[in-house]
C-alpha positions in Angstrom: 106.6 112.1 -59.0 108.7 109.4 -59.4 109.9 106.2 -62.1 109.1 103.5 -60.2 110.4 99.5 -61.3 107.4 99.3 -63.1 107.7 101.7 -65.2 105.1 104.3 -63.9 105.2 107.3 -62.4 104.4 107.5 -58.7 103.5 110.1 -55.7 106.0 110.3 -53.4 106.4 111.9 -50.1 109.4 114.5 -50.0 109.2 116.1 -46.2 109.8 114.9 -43.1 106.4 113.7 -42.1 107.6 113.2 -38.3 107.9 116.8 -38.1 105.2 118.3 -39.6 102.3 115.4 -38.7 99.6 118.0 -38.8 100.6 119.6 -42.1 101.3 116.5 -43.4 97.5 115.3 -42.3 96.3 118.3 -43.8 98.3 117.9 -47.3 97.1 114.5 -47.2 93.2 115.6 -46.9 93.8 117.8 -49.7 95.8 115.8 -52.1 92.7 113.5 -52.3 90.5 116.3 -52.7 92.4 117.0 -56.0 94.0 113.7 -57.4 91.5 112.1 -59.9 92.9 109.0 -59.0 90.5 109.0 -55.9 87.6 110.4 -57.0 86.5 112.4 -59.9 83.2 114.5 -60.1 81.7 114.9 -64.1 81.8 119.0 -64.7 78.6 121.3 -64.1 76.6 121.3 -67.3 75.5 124.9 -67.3 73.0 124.8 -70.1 76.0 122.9 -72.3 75.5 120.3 -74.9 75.4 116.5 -73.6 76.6 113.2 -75.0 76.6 110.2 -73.0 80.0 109.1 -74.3 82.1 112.6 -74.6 80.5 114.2 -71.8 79.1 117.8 -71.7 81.0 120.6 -74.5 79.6 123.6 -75.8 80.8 122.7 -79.8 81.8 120.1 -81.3 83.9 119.9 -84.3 86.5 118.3 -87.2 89.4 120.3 -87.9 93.1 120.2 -88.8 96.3 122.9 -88.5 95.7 125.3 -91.5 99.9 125.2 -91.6 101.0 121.7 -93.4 104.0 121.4 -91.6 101.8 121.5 -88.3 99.2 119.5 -89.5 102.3 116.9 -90.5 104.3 116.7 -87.5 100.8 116.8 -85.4 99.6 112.9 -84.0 96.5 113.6 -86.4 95.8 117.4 -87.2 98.1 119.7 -85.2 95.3 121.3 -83.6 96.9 121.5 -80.1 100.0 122.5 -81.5 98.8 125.1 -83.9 96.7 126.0 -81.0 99.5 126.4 -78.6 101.5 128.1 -80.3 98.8 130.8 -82.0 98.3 131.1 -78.1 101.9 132.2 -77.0 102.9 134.4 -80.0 99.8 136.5 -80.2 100.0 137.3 -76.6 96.9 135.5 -75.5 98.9 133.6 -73.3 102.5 134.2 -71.7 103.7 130.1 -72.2 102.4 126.8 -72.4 103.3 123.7 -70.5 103.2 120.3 -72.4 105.4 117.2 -72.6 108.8 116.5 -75.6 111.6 113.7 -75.4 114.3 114.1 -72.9 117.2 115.7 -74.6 119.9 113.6 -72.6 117.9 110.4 -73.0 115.1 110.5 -76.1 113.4 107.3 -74.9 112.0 109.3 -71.5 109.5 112.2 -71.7 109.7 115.1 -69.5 107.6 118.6 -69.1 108.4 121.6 -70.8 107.6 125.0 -70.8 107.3 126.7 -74.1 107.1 130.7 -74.6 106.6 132.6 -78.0 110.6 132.1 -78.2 110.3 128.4 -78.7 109.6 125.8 -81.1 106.2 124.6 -80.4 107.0 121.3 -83.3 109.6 119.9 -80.3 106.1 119.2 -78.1 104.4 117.7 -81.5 103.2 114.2 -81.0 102.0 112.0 -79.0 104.2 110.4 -76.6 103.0 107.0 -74.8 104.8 107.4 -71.8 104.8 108.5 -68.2 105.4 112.1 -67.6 104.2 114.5 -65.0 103.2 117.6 -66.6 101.5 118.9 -63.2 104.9 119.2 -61.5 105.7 122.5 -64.0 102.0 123.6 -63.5 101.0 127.2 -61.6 97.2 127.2 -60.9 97.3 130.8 -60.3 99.3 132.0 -63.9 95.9 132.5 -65.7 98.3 133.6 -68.9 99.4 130.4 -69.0 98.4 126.6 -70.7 98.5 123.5 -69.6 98.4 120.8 -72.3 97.9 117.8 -70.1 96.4 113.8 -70.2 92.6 113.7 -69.0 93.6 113.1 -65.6 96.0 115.8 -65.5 93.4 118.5 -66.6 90.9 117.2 -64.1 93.7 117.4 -61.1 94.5 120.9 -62.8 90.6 121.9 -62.7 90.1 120.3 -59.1 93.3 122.0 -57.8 91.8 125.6 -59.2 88.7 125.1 -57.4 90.3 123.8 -54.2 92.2 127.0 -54.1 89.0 129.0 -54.9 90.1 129.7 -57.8 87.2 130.9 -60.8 87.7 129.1 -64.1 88.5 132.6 -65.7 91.6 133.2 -63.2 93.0 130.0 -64.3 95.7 128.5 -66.5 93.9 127.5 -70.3 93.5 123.4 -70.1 94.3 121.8 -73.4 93.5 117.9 -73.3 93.7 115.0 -76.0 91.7 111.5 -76.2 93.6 109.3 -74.4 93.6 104.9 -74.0 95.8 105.5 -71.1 99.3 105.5 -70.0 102.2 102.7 -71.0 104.9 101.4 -68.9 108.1 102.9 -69.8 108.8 99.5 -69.9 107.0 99.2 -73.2 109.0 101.9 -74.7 112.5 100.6 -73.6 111.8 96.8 -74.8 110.2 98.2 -78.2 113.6 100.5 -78.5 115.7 97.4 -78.0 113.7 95.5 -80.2 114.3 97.7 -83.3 117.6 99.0 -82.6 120.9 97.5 -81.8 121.5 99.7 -79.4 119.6 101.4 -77.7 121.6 103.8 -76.0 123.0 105.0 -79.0 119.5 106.3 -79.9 119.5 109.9 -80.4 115.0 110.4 -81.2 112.0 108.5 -80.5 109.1 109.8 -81.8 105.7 107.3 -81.2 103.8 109.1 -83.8 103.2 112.0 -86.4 104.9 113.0 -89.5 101.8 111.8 -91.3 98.9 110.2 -90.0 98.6 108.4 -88.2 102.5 108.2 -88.4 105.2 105.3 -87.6 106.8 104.8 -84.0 110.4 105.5 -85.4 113.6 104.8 -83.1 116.5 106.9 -85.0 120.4 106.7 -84.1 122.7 108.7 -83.5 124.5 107.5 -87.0 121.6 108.6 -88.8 119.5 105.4 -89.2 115.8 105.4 -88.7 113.8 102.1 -88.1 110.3 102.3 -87.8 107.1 99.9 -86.7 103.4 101.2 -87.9 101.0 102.9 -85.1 98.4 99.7 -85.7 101.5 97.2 -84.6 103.6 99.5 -81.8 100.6 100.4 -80.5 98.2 97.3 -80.9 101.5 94.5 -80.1 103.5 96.3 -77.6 103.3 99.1 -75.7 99.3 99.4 -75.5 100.0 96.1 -73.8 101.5 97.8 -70.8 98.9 100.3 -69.6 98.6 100.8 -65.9 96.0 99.1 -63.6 94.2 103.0 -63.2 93.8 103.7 -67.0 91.7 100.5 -67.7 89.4 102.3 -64.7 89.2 105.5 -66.6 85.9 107.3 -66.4 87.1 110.3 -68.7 89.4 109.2 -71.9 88.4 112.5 -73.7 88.9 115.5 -71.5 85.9 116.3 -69.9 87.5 118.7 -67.3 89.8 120.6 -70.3 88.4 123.7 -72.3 89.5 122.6 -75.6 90.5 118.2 -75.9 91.0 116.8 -79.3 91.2 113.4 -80.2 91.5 111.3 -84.1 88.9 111.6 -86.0 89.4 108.4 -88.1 88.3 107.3 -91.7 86.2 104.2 -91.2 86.4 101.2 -93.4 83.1 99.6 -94.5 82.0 98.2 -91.4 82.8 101.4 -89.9 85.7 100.4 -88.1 88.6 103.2 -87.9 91.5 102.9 -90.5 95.1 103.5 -90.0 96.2 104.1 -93.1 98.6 107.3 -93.4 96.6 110.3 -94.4 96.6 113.5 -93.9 95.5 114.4 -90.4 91.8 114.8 -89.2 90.8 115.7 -85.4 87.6 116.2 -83.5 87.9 119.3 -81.3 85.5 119.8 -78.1 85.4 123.1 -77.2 83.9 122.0 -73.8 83.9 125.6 -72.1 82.8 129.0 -73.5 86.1 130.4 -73.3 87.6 127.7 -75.1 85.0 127.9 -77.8 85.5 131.5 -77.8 89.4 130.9 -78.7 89.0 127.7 -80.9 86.0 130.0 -83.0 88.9 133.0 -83.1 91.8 130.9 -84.2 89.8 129.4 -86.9 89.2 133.0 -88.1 92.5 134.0 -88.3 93.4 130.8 -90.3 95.4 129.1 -87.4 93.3 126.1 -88.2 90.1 124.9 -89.9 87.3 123.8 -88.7 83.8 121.9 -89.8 81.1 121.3 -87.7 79.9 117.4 -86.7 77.9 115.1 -85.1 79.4 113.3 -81.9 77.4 110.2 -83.0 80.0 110.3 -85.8 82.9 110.2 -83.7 81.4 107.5 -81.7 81.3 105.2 -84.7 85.3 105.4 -85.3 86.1 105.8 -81.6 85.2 102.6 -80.4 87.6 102.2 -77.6 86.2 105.0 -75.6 83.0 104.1 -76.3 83.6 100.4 -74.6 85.5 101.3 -72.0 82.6 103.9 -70.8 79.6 101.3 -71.6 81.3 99.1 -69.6 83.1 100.9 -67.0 80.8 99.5 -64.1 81.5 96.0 -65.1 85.2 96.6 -64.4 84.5 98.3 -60.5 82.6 95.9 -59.8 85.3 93.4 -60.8 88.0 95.0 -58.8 85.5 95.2 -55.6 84.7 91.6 -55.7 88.5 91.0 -55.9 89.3 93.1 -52.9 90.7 96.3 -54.5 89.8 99.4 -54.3 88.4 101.6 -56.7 88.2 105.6 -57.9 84.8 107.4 -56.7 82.9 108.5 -59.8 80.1 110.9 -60.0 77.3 112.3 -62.6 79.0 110.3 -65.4 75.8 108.3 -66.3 77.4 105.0 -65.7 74.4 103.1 -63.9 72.2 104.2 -67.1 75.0 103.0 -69.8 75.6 99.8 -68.2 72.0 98.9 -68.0 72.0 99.1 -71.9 75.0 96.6 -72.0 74.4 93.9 -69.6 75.6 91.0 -70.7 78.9 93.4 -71.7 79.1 94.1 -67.7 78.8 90.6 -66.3 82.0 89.4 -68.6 83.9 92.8 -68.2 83.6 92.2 -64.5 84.2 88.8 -64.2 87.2 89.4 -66.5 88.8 92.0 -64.3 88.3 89.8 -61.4 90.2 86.7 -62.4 93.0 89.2 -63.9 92.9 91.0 -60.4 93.1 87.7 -58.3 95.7 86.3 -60.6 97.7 89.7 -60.1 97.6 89.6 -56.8 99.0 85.8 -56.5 101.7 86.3 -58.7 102.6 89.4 -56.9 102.7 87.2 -54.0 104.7 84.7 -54.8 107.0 87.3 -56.7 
C-alpha cells in the first residue's frame, strides 16, 4: 500500500507479473475475493439481534474506560483502548495491532504493534488519515487484535474465511464508527494552516484529551495551536474523503466482534453536541466472543457499561443513518455516470431506500453531476 499524489493510500503491485502470470492471475482472483472495496457480503445472523442501520450484534451498549486517564486521552470513552490494553496484559491476547503518529514525521500515521510492554495511550485517538493497518496483520495469530477501519475488519474477516479459517482461530477484530477516510492532503494543509511551520511540528493529535477533543498541531518549541472537532472536522479535512467512503455500506463495523462509535449528547432537536464532556461510547458486541470479553472486562472494572436502545444511537448518529438510507441513491448515481461500483449483499438497501424516495432521486442525481464533473476536470487536468 502506497501514498499516492492524492493523498490516499493505494494497492500496488510488488512482483514481477511477467514471470509469474499464473500466480499473479490467481492472486488477482483472490485479492477481489477479500478486498471490501469490490464486494462486501452483510455477516450471517445466527439467531443475533437486527437493526436496519447498525447491522446484526448480539448486545448493544453505552460505556466508557473505568480508568480517567483512558477515558481522557480516548476519542470519546477509551473503550478500545482500555479494551486493548486489558487484552494484552492479562494474557488474553499476545499483542494488538492499531494505528499512532509516525515518530519521524507526526502529521503521517502508520501501524503498530503493541504487546503488554507498551503504552497502549500512544494508539489513543482517532487519527483521520490513511494508514494500512492490514499490512502488520497475521490471519492465522488467533492471540492477536486487530483494531482496524470498517473495511479493514471486513478484509480481515473475508481473508480468515478465504483461508478457511473458523472465527475462533482468528485474530480478535476491534472496529470504530467511521465517516470515512481524509486525504492526507487535508491534514498537511490544516498543519500549515495553524502552524508556521510545519515541519517543525513535533505531535498531531486530531482528537481526545476530552471529548470530543481539539485537533491540536504542537511544535517542537513547545507551542500548541488547536482548532475544535466541529470546525477541523466539519471545514477541512472531512472535506477530503475519498470517492469509496461516500459508497460505504458499513460505517459501524459490521464484520468486527466488538466496534464502538460516540455516543453523543443531543441538543433539543436531538441533534448531536460537541461540546467537551467527558467521554460516552456505544459498544456493539456483534459476536458471542466479543460479548463474552466486553461482559468480562466490565466485570473486572476495565470499563463500564449500561445497556441501550440502538433507536437511541440512531437519533445522535445521523450521518450513518443518511448515508445507509440513501446508499442506493448514490450507486445508482455513479452507474448512470459510467463508474463502477462495490457489490453489496443482505444489507437491506432496496427496503431502506423505498422508505426515502425522494432522498434517493436527489442523492443520485447529485453524485452523478459530481461524478461527470470529476471526470471532465480530470480530463482536462
Amino acid at each position: 500500500m502506497t501514498l499516492g499524489d492524492d493523498g490516499y493510500r493505494r494497492p500496488v503491485v510488488a512482483n514481477d507479473v511477467k514471470a509469474t502470470v499464473q500466480s499473479s492471475r490467481r492472486e488477482a482472483e483472490f485479492f477481489k475475493a477479500v478486498c471490501p472495496g469490490v464486494r462486501i457480503v452483510a455477516p450471517r445472523r445466527d439467531g443475533r439481534e437486527y437493526h436496519p442501520i447498525f447491522g446484526s450484534y448480539v448486545s448493544a451498549w453505552q460505556g466508557w474506560a473505568s480508568d480517567e486517564e483512558t477515558r481522557y486521552s480516548g476519542s470519546s470513552g477509551g473503550v478500545l483502548t482500555a479494551l486493548s490494553s486489558w487484552l494484552v496484559t492479562s494474557g488474553r491476547r499476545a499483542s494488538v495491532t492499531a494505528s499512532a503518529a509516525d515518530s519521524k514525521d507526526p502529521k503521517l500515521t502508520r501501524p503498530v504493534v503493541l504487546t503488554a510492554s507498551d503504552d497502549f495511550t500512544i494508539a489513543s485517538g482517532s487519527r483521520y488519515a490513511p494508514v494500512s493497518n492490514m499490512v502488520a496483520y497475521d490471519p492465522y495469530s488467533e492471540s492477536s487484535v486487530l483494531v482496524g477501519k470498517p473495511c479493514e475488519v471486513s478484509a480481515a474477516a473475508r481473508l480468515s474465511s478465504e483461508l478457511g479459517l473458523e472465527r475462533s482461530e482468528s485474530p480478535l477484530l476491534l472496529s470504530f464508527f467511521c465517516a470515512g477516510t481524509p486525504s492526507q492532503n487535508g491534514t498537511e494543509k490544516l498543519v500549515a494552516l495553524m502552524a508556521e511551520d510545519p515541519e517543525g511540528v513535533s505531535a498531531v493529535r486530531y482528537r481526545g484529551n476530552g471529548w470530543p477533543g481539539d485537533f491540536t498541531v504542537t511544535t517542537a518549541s513547545g507551542d500548541a495551536f488547536k482548532m475544535s472537532y466541529d470546525e477541523s472536522w466539519g471545514h477541512h479535512i472531512g472535506r477530503d474523503i475519498q470517492w469509496r467512503c461516500k459508497l460505504c455500506v458499513d460505517g459501524t463495523g459490521g464484520d468486527s466482534d466488538i466496534a464502538v462509535g460516540d455516543y453523543w449528547y443531543a441538543d433539543a432537536s436531538g441533534y448531536p453536541k460537541f461540546d467537551n464532556a467527558d467521554g460516552n461510547s456505544v459498544i456493539l458486541a456483534r459476536t458471542l466472543r466479543g460479548h463474552e470479553l466486553l461482559t468480562a472486562a466490565a466485570s473486572q472494572g476495565v470499563v463500564v457499561i449500561a445497556g441501550i436502545d440502538l433507536d437511541s444511537v440512531a437519533k445522535i448518529q445521523p450521518l450513518q443513518v443518511e448515508r445507509k438510507v440513501t446508499l442506493v441513491g448514490r450507486l445508482l448515481g455513479r452507474l448512470v455516470s459510467g463508474k463502477r461500483v462495490p457489490v453489496y449483499r443482505g444489507f437491506g438497501l432496496t427496503r431502506l431506500a423505498m422508505g426515502r424516495p425522494q432522498q434517493n432521486l436527489r442523492a443520485m442525481a447529485g453524485t452523478a453531476k459530481r461524478s461527470i464533473s470529476l471526470r471532465r476536470w480530470k480530463r482536462r487536468s
